[in-house]
C-alpha positions as CSV (number, residue, x, y, z in Angstrom):
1,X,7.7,-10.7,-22.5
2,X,10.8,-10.4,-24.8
3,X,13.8,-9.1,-22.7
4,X,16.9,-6.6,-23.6
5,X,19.8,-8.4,-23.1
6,X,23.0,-7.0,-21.3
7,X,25.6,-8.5,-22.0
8,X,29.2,-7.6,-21.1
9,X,32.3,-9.4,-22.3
10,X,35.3,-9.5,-20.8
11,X,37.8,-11.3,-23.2
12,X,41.6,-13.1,-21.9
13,X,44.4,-13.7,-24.6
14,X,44.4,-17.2,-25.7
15,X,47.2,-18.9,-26.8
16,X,47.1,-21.4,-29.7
17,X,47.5,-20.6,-33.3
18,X,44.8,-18.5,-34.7
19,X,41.9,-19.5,-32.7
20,X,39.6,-16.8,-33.1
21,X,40.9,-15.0,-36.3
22,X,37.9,-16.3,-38.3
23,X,34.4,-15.3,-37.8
24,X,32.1,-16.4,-35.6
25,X,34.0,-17.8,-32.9
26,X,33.6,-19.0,-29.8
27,X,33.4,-15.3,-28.2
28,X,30.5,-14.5,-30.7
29,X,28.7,-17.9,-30.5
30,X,29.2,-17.0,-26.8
31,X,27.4,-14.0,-26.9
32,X,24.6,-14.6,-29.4
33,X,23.8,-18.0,-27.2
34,X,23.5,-14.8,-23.8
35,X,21.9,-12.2,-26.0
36,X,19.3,-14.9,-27.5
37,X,18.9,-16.8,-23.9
38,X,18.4,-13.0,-22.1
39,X,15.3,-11.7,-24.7
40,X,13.8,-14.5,-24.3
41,X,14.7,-16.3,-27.4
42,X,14.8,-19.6,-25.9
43,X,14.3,-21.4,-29.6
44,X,17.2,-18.9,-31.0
45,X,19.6,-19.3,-27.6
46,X,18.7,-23.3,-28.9
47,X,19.8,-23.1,-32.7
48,X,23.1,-22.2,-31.5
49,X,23.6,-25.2,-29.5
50,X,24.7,-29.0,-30.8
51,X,21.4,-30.0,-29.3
52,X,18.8,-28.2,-30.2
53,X,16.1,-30.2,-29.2
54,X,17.1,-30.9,-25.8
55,X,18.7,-27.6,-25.1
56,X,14.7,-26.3,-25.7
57,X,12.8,-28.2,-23.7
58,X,15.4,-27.5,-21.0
59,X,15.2,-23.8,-21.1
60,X,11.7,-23.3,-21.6
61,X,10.8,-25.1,-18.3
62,X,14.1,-23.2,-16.5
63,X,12.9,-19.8,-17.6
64,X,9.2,-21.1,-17.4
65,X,9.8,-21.4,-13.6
66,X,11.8,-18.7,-12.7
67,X,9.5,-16.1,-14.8
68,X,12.0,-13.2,-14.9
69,X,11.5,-9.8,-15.6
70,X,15.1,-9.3,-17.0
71,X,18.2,-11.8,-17.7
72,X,21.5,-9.9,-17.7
73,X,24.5,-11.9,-18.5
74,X,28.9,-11.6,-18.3
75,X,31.3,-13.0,-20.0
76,X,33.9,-13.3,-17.2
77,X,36.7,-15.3,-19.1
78,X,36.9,-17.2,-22.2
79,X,39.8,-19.9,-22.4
80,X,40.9,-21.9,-25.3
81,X,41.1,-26.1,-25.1
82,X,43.0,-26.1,-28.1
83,X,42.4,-24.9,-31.6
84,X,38.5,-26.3,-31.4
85,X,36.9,-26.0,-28.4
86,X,36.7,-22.8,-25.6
87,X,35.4,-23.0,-22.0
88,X,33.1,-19.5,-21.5
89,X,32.5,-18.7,-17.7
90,X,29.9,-16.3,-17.5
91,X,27.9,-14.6,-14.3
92,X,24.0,-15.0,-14.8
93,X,21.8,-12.6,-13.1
94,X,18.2,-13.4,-13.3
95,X,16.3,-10.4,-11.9
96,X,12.8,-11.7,-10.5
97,X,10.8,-8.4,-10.5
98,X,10.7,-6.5,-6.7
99,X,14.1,-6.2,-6.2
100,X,14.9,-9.8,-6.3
101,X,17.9,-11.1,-7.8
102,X,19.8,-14.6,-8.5
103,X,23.3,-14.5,-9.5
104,X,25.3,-17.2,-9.8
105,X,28.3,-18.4,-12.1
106,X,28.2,-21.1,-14.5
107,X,30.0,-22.3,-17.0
108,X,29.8,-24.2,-20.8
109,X,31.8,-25.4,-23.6
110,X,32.0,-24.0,-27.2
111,X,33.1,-26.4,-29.8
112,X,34.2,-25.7,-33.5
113,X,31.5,-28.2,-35.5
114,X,32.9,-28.0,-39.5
115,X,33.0,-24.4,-40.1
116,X,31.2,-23.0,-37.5
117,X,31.2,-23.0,-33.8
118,X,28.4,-24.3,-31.1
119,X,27.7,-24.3,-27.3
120,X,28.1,-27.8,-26.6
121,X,24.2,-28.3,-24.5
122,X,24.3,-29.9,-21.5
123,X,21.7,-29.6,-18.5
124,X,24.8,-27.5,-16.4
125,X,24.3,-25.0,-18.7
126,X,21.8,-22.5,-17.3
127,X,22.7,-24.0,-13.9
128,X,26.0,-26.0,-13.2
129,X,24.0,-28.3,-10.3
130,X,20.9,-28.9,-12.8
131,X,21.0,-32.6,-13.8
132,X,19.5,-34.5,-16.6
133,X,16.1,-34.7,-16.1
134,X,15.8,-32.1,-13.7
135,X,14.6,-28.6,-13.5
136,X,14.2,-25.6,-11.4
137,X,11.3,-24.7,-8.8
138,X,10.8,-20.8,-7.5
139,X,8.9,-20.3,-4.5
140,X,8.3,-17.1,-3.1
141,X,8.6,-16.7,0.9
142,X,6.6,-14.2,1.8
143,X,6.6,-12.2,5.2
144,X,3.9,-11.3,8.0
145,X,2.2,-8.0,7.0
146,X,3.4,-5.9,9.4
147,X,0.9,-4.5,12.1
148,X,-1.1,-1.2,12.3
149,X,-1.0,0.5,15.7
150,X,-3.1,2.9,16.8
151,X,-1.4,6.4,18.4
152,X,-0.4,4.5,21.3
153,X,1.2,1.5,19.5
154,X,-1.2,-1.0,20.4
155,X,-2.3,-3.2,17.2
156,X,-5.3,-2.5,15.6
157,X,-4.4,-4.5,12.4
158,X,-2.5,-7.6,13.1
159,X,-1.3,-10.8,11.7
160,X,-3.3,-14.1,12.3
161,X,-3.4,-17.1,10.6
162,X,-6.8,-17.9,9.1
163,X,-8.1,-21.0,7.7
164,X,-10.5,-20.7,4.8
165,X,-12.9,-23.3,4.7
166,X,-13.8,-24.6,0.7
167,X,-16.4,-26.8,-0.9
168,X,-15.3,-28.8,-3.7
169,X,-19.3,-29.7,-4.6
170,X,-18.2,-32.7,-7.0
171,X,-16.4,-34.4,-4.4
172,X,-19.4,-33.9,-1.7
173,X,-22.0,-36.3,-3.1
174,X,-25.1,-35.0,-1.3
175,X,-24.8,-31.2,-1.7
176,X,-27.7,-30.3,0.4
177,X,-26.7,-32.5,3.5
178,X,-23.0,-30.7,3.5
179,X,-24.4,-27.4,3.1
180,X,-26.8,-27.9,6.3
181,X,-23.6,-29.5,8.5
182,X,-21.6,-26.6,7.6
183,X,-24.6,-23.8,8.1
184,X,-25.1,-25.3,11.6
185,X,-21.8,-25.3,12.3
186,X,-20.7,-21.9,11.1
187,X,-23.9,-19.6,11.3
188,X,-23.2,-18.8,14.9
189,X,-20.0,-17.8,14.2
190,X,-21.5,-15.4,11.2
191,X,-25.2,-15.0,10.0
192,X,-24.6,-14.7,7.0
193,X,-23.5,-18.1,6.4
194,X,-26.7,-20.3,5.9
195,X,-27.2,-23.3,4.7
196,X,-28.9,-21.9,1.4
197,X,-26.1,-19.5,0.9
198,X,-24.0,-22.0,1.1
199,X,-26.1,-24.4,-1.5
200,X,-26.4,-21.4,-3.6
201,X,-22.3,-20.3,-4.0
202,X,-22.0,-24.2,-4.9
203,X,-24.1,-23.8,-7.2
204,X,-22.6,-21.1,-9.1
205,X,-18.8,-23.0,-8.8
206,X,-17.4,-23.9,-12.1
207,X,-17.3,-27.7,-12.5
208,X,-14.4,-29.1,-10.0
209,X,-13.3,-25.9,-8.4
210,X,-14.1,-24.6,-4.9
211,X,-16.3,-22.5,-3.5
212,X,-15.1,-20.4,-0.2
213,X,-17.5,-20.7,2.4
214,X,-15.6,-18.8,5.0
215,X,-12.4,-17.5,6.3
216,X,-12.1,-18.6,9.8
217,X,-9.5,-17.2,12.6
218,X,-8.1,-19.8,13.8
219,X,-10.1,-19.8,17.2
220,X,-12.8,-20.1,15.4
221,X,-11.9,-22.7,13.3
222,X,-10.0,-24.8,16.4
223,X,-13.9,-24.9,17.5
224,X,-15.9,-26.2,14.4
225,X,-13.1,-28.1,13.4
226,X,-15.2,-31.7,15.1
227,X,-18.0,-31.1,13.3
228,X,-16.7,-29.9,9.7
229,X,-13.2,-31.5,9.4
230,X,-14.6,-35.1,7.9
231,X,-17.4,-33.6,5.7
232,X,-17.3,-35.3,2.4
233,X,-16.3,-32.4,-0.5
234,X,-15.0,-30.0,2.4
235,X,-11.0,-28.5,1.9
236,X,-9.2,-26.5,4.1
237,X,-6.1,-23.6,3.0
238,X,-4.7,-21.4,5.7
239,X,-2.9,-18.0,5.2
240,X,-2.0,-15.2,7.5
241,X,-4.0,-12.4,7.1
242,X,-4.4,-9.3,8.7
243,X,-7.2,-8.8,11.3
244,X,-9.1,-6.6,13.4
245,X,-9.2,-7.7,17.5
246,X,-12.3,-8.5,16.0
247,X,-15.1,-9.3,12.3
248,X,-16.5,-5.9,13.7
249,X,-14.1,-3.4,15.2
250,X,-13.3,-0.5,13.0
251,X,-15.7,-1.8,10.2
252,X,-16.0,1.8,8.7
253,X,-12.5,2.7,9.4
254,X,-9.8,-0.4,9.6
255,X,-10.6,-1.8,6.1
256,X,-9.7,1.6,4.2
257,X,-6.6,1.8,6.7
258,X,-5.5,-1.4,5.6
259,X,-6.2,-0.9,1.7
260,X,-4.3,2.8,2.0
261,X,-0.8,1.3,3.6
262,X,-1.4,-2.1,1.8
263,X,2.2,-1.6,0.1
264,X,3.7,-0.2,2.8
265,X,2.9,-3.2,5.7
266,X,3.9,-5.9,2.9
267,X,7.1,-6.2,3.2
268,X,9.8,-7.5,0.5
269,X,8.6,-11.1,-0.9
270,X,11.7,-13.4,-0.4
271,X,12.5,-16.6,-2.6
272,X,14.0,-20.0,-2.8
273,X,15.0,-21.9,-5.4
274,X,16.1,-25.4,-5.8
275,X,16.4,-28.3,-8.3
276,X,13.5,-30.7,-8.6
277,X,13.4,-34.2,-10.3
278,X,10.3,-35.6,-13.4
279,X,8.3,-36.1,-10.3
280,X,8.6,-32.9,-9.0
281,X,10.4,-33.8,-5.8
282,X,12.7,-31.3,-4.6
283,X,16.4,-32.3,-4.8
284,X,19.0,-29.5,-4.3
285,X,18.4,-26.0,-3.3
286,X,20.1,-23.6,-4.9
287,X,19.8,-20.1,-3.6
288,X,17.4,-18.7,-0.4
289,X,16.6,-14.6,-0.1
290,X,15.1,-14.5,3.2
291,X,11.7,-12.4,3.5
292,X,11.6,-8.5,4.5
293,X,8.8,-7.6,6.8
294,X,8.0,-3.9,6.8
295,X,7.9,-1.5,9.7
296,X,4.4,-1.2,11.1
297,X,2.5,1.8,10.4
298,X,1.3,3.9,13.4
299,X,-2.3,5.7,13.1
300,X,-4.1,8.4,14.8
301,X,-6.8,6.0,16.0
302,X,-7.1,5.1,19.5
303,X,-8.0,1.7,20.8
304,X,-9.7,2.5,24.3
305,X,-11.4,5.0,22.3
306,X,-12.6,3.3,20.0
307,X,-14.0,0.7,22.0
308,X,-15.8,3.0,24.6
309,X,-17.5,4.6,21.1
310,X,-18.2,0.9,19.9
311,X,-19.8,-0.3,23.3
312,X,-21.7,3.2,23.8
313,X,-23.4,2.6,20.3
314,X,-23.9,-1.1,20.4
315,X,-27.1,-1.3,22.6
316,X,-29.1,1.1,20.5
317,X,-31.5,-0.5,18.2
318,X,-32.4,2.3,15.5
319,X,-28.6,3.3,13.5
320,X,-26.4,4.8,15.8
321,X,-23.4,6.5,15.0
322,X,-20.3,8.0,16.9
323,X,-17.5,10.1,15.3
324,X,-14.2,11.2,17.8
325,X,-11.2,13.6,16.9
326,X,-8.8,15.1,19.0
327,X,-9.5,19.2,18.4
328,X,-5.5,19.7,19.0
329,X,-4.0,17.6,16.5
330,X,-7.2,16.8,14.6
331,X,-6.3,13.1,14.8
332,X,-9.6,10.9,14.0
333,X,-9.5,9.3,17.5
334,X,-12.5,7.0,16.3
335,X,-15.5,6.2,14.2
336,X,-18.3,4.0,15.3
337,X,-21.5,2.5,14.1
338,X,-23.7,0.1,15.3
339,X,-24.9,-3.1,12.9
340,X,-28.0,-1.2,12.6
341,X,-26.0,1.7,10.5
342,X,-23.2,-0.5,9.7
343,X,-26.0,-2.5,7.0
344,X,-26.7,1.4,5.6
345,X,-23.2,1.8,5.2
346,X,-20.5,4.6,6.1
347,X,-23.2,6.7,7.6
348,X,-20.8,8.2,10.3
349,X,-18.0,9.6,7.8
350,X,-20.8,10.4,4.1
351,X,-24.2,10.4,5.4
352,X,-25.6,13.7,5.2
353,X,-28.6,14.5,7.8
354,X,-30.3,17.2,8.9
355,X,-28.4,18.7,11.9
356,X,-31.0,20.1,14.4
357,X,-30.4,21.9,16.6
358,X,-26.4,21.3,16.9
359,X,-26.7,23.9,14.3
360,X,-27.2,26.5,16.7
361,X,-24.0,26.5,18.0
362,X,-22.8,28.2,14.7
363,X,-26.0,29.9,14.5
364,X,-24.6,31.7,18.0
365,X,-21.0,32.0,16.9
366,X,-22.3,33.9,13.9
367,X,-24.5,36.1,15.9
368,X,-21.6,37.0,18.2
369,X,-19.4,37.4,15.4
370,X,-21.3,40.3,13.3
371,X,-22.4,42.0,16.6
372,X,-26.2,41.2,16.1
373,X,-25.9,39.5,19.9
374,X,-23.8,38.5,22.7
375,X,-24.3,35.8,25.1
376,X,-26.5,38.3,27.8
377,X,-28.7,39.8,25.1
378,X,-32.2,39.5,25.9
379,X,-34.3,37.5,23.5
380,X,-37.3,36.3,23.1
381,X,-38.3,32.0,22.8
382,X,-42.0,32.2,22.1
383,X,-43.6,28.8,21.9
384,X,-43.9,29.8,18.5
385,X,-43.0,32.6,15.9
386,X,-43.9,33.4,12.5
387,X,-41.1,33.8,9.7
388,X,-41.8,36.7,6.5
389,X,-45.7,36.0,7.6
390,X,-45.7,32.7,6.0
391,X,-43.8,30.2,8.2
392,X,-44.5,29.4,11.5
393,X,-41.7,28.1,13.8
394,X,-42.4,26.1,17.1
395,X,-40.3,25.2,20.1
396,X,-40.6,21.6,20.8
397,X,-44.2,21.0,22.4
398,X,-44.1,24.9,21.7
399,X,-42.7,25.6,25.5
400,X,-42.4,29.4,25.8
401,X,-39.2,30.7,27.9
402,X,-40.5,34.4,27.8
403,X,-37.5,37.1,27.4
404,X,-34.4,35.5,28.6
405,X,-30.7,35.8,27.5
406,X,-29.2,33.9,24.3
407,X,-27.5,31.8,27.0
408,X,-30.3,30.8,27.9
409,X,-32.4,30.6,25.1
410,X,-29.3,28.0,23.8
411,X,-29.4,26.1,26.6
412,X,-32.9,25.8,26.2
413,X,-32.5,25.0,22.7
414,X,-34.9,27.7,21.5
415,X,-35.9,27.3,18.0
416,X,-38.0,30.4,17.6
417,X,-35.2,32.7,19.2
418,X,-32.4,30.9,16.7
419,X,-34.9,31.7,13.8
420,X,-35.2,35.4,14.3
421,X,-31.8,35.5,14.7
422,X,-31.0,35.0,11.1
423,X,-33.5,36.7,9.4
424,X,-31.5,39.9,9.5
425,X,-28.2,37.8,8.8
426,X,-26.6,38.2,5.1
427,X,-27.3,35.0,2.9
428,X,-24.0,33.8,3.2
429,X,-23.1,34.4,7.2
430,X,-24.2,31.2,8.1
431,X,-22.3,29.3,5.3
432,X,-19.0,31.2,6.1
433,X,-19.1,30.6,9.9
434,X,-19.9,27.1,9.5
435,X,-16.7,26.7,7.3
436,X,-14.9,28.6,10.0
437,X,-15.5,25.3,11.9
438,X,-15.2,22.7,9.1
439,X,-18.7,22.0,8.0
440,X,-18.5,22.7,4.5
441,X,-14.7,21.7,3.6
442,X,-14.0,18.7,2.1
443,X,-11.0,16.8,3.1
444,X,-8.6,14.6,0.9
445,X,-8.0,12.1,3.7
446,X,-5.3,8.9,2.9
447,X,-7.7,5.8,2.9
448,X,-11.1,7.2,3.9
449,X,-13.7,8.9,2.2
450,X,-15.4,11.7,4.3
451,X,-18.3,14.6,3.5
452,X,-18.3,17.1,6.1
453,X,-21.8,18.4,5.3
454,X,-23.3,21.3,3.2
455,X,-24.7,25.3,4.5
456,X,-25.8,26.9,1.1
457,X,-26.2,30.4,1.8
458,X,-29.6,31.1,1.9
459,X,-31.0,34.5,-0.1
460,X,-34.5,33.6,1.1
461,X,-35.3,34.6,4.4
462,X,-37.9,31.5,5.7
463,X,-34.7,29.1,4.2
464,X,-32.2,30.7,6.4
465,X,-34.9,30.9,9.3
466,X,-35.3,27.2,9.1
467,X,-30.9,26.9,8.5
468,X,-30.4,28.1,11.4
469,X,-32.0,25.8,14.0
470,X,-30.8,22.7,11.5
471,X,-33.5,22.3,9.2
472,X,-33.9,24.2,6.2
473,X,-31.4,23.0,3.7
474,X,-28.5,22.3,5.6
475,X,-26.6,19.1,6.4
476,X,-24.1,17.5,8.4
477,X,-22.4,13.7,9.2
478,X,-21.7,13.0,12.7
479,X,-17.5,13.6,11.1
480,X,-18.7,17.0,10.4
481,X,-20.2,17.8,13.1
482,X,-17.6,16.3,15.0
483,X,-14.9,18.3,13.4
484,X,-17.3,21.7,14.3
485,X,-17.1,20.4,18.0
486,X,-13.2,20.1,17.8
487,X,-13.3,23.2,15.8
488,X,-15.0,25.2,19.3
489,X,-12.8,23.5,21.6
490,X,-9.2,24.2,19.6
491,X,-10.2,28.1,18.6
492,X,-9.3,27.3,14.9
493,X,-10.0,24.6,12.4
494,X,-8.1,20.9,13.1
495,X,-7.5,18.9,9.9
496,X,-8.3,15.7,9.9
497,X,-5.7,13.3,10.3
498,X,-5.6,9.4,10.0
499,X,-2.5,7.4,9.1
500,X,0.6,8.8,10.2
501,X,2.9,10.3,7.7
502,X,-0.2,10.5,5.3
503,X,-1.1,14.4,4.7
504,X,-4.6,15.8,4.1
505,X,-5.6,18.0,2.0
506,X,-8.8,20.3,2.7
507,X,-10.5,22.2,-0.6
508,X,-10.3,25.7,1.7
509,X,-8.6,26.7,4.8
510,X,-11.3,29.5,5.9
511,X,-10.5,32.1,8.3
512,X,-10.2,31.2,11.9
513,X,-13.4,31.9,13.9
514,X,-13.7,34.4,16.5
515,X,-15.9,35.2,19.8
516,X,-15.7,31.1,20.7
517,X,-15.5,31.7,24.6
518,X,-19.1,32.8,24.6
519,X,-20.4,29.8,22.8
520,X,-18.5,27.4,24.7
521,X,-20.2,28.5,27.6
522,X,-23.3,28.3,26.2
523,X,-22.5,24.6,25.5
524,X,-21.7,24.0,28.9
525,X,-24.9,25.4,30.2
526,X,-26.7,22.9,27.6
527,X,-25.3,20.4,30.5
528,X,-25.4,22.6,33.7
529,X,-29.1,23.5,33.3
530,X,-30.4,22.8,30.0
531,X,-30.9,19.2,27.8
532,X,-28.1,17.0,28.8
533,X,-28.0,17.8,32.3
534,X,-27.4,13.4,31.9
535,X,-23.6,14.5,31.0
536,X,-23.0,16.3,34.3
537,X,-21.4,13.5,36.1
538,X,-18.8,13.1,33.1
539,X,-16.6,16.1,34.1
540,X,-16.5,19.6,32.3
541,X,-18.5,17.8,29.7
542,X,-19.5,21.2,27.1
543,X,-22.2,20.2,24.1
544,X,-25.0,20.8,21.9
545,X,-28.2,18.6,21.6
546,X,-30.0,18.5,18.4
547,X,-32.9,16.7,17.3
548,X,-34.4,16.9,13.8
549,X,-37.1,16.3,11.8
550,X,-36.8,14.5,8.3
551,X,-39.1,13.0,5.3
552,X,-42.9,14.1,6.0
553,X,-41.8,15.7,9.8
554,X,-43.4,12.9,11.8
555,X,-40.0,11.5,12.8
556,X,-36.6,13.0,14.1
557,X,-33.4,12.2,14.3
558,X,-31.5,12.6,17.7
559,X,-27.7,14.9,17.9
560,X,-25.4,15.2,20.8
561,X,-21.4,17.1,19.4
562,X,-19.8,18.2,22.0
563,X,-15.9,18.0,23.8
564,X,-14.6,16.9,27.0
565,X,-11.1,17.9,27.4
566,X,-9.1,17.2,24.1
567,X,-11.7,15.1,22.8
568,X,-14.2,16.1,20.9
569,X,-17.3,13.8,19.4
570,X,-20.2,13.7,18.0
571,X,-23.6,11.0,18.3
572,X,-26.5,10.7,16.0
573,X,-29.5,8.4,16.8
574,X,-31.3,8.0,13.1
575,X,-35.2,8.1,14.1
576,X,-34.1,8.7,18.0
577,X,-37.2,10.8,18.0
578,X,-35.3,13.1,20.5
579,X,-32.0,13.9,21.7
580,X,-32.4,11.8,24.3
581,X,-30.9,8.4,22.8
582,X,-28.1,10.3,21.6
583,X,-27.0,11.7,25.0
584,X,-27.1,8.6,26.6
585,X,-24.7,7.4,23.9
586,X,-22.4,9.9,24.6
587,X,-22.8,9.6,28.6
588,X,-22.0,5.6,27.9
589,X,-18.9,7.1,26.0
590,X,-18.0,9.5,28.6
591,X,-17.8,7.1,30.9
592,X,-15.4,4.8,29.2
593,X,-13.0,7.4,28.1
594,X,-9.8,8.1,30.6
């Protein structure tokens, strides 16, 4: 990169007879030597010198090292040694890109050769300690990353020091035999490692490089160390990185934390340089700027939370999920999967699923809303009804409740009562109330990608039927249905926060839902007396429990969303079959949480 020079000048009277009356002299030959040397010019800052040749190969490798972004140079004083020769002292300032600077003051002679004038070389130029055969080494210093805390400052993200274990396959002789020690060594630590995909990644090295078989905390390592440290072929680096408690927590959440404040934890990069000799042994150094960790960065996550929603989902086989957020401030309190979901990826924050019966709660709120029903009004649940004469709607195992109150027929979780609910509504109803709660808005949130879920308003009255007990054409993620369930216990909306200081930004901000004291306790009755009566040792535990069919109808899914306090959640069992699974989730979560 070719540099502007800045060069500033700052002349004394000389004394002696005419010195500098002809031109170039030695201010000029001073300053084309900087302005050459500063762009970059390092075979034009040579020319000027009496030494061309050496002057080169000595600047090349001192700029060549130091790799700056921008030389700025002053002439602090120029004073005569008689009618042919000048002493320039001048200030260099090497600026080495993120606000890191060398400055230093050095000094060279200018000589008169025949007519002209030339900077007399000698290896003090660019630096007065930097001897013949010599040059200059930078190495950067950087600093920890600094930690992310959760909301109550305990780390979530911090630094560790990690070794990463390499296999140079052209030093290791019997490929296959190093491959098996270090896949019986490191597969318990992680699966993934094998033996063949170890034998595989060697395979694909370039000739006489390394291939990274794993980065090992240092625990980890401290314990394989016997049986890997001697392998023929097999390196070790180590680095401090920065790391979950641990490979698993916050899987769908911690690694787009830690990409979205990546320049913020850094830190300023420090440096030292110092003189080295032809065999690159260090001599003299010549200048230290210490490192600059950052200030950690605080989130709205919450550690015991997080871990109660990671242990509840754990012993589930089928994909579990588990979504938390606190319906005051809207702070994502914590987001959970299970290895099972983990290998279909972010399922809890963009996977969009049939919401079941979980759909009633705004299926209620809109009733309540346009007047069509209150929480008393007598209903009927029918084991089965049948929608415009050409869809028939059953209860699950078709049970039949008679006439009883919309209370009731919530708590019961009656699909034939929520169906003939909306088929009076306007096409759009449903799709405004369930924006009212969230499901529907999309959130710009700092480091994590998120769909709420989708309620199309629904013209045709079978579609809207169907919409409103959760099937139909309507979908949620467990965040979305989370945020509805936050949305009921706040009275109003939360947005979504996640990294503190970090704003989101939602697509709408819909009107603020009315009429929610009915439906919350209709979602408390779902525990009192209806289909998580499981949750009633868990406090004033309110909820809805969904379960819902998907692909041919043979198989269903499995919802709990409800609140406890000021935290709000939601749990989705894929292929549950019924609600069940996903109420003992959230009773294993309930239980965990203070």
């Amino acid at each position: 990169m070719r540099l502007l020079a800045m060069i500033t000048a700052v002349l004394v009277t000389v004394s002696g007879c005419g010195l500098f009356e002809d031109e170039p002299g030695a201010p000029e030959i001073t300053g084309d030597f900087l302005g050459k040397l500063a762009s970059g010019d390092v075979q034009g800052a040579a020319n000027v010198t009496d030494n061309p040749a050496d002057a080169k190969e000595t600047l090349e490798k001192f700029r060549g090292a130091l790799k700056p972004e921008k030389l700025t140079s002053k002439v602090d004083q120029i004073r005569n040694n008689g009618d042919t020769a000048a002493e320039a002292s001048v200030t260099l300032d090497w600026d080495l890109g993120g606000g890191r600077h060398w400055s230093y003051p050095t000094k060279f002679e200018v000589r008169q050769e025949g007519e002209g004038w030339k900077v007399r070389w000698a290896t003090s130029v660019p630096h007065p300690k930097l001897a013949p055969q010599q040059t200059v080494k930078l190495t950067e210093l950087k600093p920890d990353p600094a930690p992310v805390l959760d909301r109550d400052g305990t780390p979530l993200l911090a630094p560790e020091r990690v070794v990463s274990v390499l296999l140079v396959p052209k030093e290791a002789g019997d490929v296959a035999a190093v491959a098996k020690a270090l896949g019986e060594a490191l597969t318990p630590l992680d699966k993934a490692i094998t033996q063949q995909s170890i034998t595989d990644g060697a395979a694909k090295t370039p000739d006489g490089q390394a291939y990274q078989v794993a980065a090992l905390r240092d625990p980890d390592y401290q314990a394989v160390k016997p049986k890997i440290y001697e392998l023929p072929g097999v390196r070790f680096s180590t680095q401090t990185s920065l790391l979950a408690p641990s490979r698993t927590f916050g899987s769908q959440v911690l690694p787009a934390v830690r990409k979205a404040v990546e320049d913020e934890i850094a830190g300023r990069t420090g440096f030292r340089v110092a003189t080295v000799n032809a065999q690159g042994a260090e001599v003299d150094e010549l200048h230290q700027q210490a490192p600059e960790p950052a200030k950690a960065v605080t989130t709205a996550l919450s550690r015991i939370i997080q871990t109660a929603a990671e242990d509840a989902v754990e012993p589930v086989q089928q994909p579990t999920m588990l979504v938390a957020i606190q319906p005051s401030t809207g702070d994502i309190l914590a987001v959970a999967q299970n290895d099972a979901a983990d290998a279909q990826g972010a399922l809890a924050l963009t996977g969009r699923f049939p919401p079941g019966s979980t759909m009633k709660a705004v299926t209620a709120l809109a009733a309540i809303q346009s007047g069509k029903a209150n929480a008393d009004t007598p209903l009927p649940c029918p084991g089965k009804t049948t929608i415009a004469g050409r869809r028939i709607v059953p209860n699950s195992s078709e049970f039949e409740k008679g006439t009883i109150p919309l209370r009731s027929a919530f708590a019961f979780s009656c699909n034939t009562t929520f169906a003939q609910l909306a088929v009076d509504m306007p096409a759009d109803l449903l799709t405004n109330t369930a924006q009212s709660l969230g499901l529907g808005v999309d959130f710009e949130i700092q480091g994590l990608t998120t769909i709420t879920g989708s309620v199309p308003p629904a013209t045709d009255v079978v579609e809207r039927a169907e919409d409103a007990f959760g099937q139909g054409k309507v979908l949620a993620s467990p965040f979305g249905m989370a945020l509805v369930s936050a949305s009921i216990a706040k009275g109003s909306m939360p947005t979504p926060q996640l990294v503190r200081g970090k704003d989101t930004k939602a697509d709408k901000q819909p009107a603020a839902p009315t009429a929610l004291d009915p439906v919350r306790q209709m979602m408390r009755e779902v525990v009192d007396y209806g289909t998580a009566p499981q949750l009633k040792p868990y406090g004033d535990v309110r909820g809805k429990t969904g379960t819902a069919q998907f692909g041919d109808g043979v198989h269903s899914h499995g919802w709990f969303m409800g609140y406890r306090g000021d935290v709000a959640f939601a749990t989705l069992v894929l292929s549950g079959e019924t609600s069940t699974p996903a109420v003992d989730v959230a009773a294993r979560f309930l239980k965990a949480v203070p």
